[in-house]
VMD Tcl script that draws the C-alpha trace (Angstrom):
set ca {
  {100.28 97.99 75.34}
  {99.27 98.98 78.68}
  {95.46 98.30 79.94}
  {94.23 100.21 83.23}
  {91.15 99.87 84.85}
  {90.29 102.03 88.27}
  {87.32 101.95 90.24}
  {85.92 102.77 93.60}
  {84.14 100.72 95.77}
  {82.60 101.19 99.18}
  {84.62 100.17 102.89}
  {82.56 97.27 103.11}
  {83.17 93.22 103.30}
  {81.00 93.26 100.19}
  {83.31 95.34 97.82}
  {85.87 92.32 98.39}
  {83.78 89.85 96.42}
  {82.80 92.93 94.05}
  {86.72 93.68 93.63}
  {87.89 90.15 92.93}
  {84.55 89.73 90.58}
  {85.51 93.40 88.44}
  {89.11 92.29 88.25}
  {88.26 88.91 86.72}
  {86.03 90.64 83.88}
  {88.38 92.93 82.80}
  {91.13 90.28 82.85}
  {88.74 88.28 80.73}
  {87.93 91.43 78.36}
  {91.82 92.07 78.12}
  {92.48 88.49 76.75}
  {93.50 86.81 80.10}
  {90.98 83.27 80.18}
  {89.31 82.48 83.69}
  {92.35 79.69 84.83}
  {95.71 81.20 83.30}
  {97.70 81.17 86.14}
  {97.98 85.34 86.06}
  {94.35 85.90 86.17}
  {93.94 84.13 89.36}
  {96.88 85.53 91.47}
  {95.75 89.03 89.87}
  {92.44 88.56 91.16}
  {94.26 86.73 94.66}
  {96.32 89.81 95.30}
  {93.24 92.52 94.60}
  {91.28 90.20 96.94}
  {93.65 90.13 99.47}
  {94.64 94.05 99.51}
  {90.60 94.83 99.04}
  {89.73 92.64 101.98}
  {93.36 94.62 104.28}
  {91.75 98.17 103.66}
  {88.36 96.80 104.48}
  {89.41 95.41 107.87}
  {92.20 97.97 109.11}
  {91.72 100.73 106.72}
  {91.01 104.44 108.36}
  {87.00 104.01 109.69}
  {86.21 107.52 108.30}
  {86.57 107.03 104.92}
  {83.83 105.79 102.96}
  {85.48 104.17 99.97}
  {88.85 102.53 98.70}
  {90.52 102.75 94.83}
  {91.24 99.75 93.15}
  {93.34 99.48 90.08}
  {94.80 96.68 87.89}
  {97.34 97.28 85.16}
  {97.93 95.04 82.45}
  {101.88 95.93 81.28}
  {103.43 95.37 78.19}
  {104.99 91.86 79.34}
  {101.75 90.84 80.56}
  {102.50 90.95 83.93}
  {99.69 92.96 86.18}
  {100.08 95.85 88.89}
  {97.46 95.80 91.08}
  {97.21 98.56 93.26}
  {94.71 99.93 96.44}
  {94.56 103.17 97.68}
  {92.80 104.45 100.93}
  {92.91 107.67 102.75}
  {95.34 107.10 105.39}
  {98.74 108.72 105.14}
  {101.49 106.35 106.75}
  {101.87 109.84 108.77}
  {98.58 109.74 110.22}
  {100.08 107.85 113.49}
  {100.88 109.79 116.48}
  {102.63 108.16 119.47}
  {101.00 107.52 122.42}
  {102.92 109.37 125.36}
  {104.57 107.02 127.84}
  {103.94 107.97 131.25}
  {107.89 106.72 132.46}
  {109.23 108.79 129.64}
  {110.96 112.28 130.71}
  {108.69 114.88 129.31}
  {110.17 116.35 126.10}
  {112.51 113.71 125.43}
  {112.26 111.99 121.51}
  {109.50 109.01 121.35}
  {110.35 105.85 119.15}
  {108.08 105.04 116.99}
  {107.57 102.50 113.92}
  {105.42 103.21 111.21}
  {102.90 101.31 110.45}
  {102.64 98.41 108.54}
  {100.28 98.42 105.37}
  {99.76 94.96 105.88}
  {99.65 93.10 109.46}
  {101.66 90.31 109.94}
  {99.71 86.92 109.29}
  {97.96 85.35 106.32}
  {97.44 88.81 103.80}
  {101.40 89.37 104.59}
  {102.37 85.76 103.87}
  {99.96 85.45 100.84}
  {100.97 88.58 99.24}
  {104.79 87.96 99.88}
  {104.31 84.17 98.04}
  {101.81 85.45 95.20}
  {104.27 88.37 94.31}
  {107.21 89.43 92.38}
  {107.11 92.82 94.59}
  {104.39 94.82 96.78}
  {105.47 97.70 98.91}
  {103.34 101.22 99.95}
  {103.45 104.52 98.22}
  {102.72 107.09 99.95}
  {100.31 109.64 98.63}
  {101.03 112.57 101.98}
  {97.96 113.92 102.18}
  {95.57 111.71 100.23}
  {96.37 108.41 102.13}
  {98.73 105.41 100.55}
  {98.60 102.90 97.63}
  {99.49 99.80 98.82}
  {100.43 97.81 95.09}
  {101.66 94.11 94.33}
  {102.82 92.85 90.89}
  {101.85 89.49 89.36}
  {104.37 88.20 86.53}
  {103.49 85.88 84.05}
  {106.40 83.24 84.97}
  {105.36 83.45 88.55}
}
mol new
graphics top color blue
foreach p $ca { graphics top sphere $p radius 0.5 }
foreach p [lrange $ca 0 end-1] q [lrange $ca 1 end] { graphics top cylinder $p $q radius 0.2 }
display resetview
């Protein structure tokens, strides 16, 4: 049986502690009790995605989407969603480059390299970015049971 719950909360260091508290009641209404080992890297990962979008999410939006999936197997998706499309970067023109001629870029990274990277990466079976064109990206991890 699947369980979803999605709510918005406002770009602010605030919502962080709001996510992580919101999470860990409706873990807690789904069956999940305050120290299985689930609950708390569910509530890790939303912290840790909630608190990315706050710090380095697009300035002009006003709120972010968090959502937490309970899945069959008990494992839980935890996904946030902002309004920045991984398209939204333009190159900056280099002065030395011939005008006209193709610049390299790299796309960037949904989460900076450092502790939110490193955390995610050891919490997780999986995270990665979907990308929503228009309507920003989703930025999602998954928590398993056995992990």
């Amino acid at each position: 049986m699947l369980r979803r719950k999605a709510f918005r909360l406002p770009r602010h260091p605030a919502s962080v502690g709001e996510a992580r508290h919101r999470t860990g009641g409706h873990l807690a209404s789904w069956g999940h009790p305050p120290r299985s080992a689930i609950r708390e890297e569910t509530v890790l990962l939303v912290s840790e995605l909630a608190a990315d979008t706050v710090l380095h999410g697009p300035r002009d939006e006003p709120d972010f989407e968090v959502a937490v999936t309970v899945l069959a197997h008990g494992s839980c998706l935890v996904e946030v969603s902002d309004g920045i499309p991984d398209e939204a970067v333009l190159p900056t023109p280099d002065p030395d480059q011939t005008p006209g001629a193709p610049t390299p870029t790299t796309p960037p990274d949904p989460l900076p390299p450092g502790h939110a990277r490193t955390l995610v990466t050891a919490v997780s079976e999986a995270w990665g970015v979907r990308d929503r064109g228009r309507y920003g990206k989703t930025v999602w991890a998954l928590a398993t049971v056995n992990a």
